[in-house]
Residue frames as qw, qx, qy, qz and C-alpha x, y, z in Angstrom:
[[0.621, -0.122, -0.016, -0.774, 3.01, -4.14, 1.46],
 [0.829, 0.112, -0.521, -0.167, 3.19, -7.89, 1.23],
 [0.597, 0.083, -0.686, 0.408, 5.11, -8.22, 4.96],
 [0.445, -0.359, 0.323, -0.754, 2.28, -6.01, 6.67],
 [0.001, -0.057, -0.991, 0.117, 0.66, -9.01, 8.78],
 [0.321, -0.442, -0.549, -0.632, -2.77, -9.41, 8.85],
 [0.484, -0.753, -0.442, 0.057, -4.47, -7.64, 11.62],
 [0.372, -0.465, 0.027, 0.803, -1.67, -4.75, 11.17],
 [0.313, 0.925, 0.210, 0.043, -1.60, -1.69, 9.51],
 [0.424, -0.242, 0.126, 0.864, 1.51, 0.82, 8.47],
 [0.282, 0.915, 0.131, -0.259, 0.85, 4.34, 7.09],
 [0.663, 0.710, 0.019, 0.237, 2.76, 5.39, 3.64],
 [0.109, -0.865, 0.429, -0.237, 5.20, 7.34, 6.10],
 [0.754, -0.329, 0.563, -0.078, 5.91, 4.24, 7.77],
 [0.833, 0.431, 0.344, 0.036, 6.10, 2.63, 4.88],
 [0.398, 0.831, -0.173, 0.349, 8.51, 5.03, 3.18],
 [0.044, 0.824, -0.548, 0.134, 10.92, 4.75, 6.09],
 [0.837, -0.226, 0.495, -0.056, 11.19, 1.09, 5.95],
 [0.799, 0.539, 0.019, 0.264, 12.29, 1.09, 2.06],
 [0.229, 0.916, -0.265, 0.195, 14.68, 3.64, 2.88],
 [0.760, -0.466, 0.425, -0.161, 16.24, 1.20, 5.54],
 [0.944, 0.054, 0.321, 0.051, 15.94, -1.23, 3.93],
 [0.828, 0.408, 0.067, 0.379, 18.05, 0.34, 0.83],
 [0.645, -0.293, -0.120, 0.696, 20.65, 2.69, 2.90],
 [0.040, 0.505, -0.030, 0.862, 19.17, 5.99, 2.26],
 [0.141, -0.096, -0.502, 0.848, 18.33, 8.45, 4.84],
 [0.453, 0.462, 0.213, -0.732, 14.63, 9.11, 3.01],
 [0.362, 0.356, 0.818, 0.270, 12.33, 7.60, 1.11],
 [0.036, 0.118, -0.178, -0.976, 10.60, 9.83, -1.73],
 [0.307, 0.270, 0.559, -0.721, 6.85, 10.90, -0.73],
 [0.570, 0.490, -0.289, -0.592, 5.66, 11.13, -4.71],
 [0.249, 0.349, -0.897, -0.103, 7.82, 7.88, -5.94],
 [0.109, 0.068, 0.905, -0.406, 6.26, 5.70, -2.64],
 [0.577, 0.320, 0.528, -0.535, 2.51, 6.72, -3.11],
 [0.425, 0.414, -0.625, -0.507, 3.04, 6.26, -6.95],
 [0.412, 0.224, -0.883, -0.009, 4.22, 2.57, -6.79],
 [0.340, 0.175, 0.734, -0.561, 1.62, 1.98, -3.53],
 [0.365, 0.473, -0.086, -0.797, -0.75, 3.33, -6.11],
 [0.585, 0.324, -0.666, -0.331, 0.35, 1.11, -9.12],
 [0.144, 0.039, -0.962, 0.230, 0.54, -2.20, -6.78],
 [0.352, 0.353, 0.716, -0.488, -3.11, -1.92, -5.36],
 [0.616, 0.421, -0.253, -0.616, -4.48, -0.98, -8.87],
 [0.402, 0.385, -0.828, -0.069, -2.53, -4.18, -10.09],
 [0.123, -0.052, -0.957, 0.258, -4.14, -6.41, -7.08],
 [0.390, 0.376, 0.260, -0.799, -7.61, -5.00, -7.86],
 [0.402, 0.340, -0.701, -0.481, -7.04, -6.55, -11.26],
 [0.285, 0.070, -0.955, -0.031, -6.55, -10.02, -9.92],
 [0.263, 0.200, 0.807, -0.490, -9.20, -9.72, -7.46],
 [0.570, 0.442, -0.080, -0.687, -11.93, -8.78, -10.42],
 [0.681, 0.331, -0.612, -0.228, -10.59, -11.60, -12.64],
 [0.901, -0.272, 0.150, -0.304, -10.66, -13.75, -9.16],
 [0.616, 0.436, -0.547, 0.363, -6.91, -14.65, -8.98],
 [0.634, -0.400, -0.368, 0.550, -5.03, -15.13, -6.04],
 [0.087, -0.954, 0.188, -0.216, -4.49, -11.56, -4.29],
 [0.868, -0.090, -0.295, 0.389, -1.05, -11.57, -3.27],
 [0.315, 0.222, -0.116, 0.915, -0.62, -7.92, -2.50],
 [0.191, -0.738, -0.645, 0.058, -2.71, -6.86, 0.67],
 [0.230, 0.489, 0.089, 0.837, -2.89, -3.17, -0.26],
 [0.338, -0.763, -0.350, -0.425, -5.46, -2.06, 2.21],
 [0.762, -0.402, -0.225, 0.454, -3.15, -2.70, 5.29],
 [0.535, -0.054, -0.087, 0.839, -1.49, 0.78, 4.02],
 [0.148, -0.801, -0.406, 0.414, -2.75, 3.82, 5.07],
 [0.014, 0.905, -0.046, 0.423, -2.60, 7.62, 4.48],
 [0.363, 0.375, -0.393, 0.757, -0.17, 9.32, 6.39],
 [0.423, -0.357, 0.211, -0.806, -3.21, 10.14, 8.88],
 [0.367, 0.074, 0.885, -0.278, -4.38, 6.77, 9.37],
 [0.578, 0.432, 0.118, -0.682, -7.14, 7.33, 6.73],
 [0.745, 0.311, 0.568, 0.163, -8.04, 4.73, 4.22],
 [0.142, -0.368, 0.418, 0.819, -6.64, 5.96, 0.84],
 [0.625, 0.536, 0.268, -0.500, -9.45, 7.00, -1.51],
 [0.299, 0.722, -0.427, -0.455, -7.18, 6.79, -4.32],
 [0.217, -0.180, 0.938, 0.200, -6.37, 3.05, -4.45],
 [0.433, 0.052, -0.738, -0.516, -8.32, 0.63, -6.64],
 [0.380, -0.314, -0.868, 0.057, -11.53, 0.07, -5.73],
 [0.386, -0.548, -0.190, -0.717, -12.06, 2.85, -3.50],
 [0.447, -0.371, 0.477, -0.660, -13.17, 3.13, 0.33],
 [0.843, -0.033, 0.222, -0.489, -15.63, 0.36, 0.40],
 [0.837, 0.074, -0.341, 0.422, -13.30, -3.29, -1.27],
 [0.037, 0.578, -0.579, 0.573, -10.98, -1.57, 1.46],
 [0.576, -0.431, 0.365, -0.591, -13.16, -1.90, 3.84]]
């Protein structure tokens, strides 16, 4: 999530076959990936409430449709 550039997006798919690359499997696992997406934008919601550095620009990943994920921290709207 941290090597999307700004002014890019990637969708979780995308996302899920770049780990797998990255660590020589043939598939990345659909549950596992949105999990840990999941736990990492909750975790950089924190810091942005308590006004830390963000270092983890979550919003840059997508749904699998292109669709903002409702589920991350924060919700639709801090996405936006």
């Amino acid at each position: 999530m941290r090597r999307v550039p700004q002014g890019k997006l990637i969708t979780i798919n995308d996302f899920r076959v770049t780990l797998a690359k990255k660590h020589g499997a043939t598939i990345g696992c659909s549950i596992t990936t949105g999990t840990f997406a999941r736990v990492a934008a909750s975790a950089a919601e924190e810091q942005r409430q308590r006004r830390e550095k963000q270092t983890m620009p979550y919003w840059r990943t997508l749904k699998t449709g292109g669709e903002i994920n409702k589920k991350y921290a924060g919700g639709v709207e801090i996405q936006k």
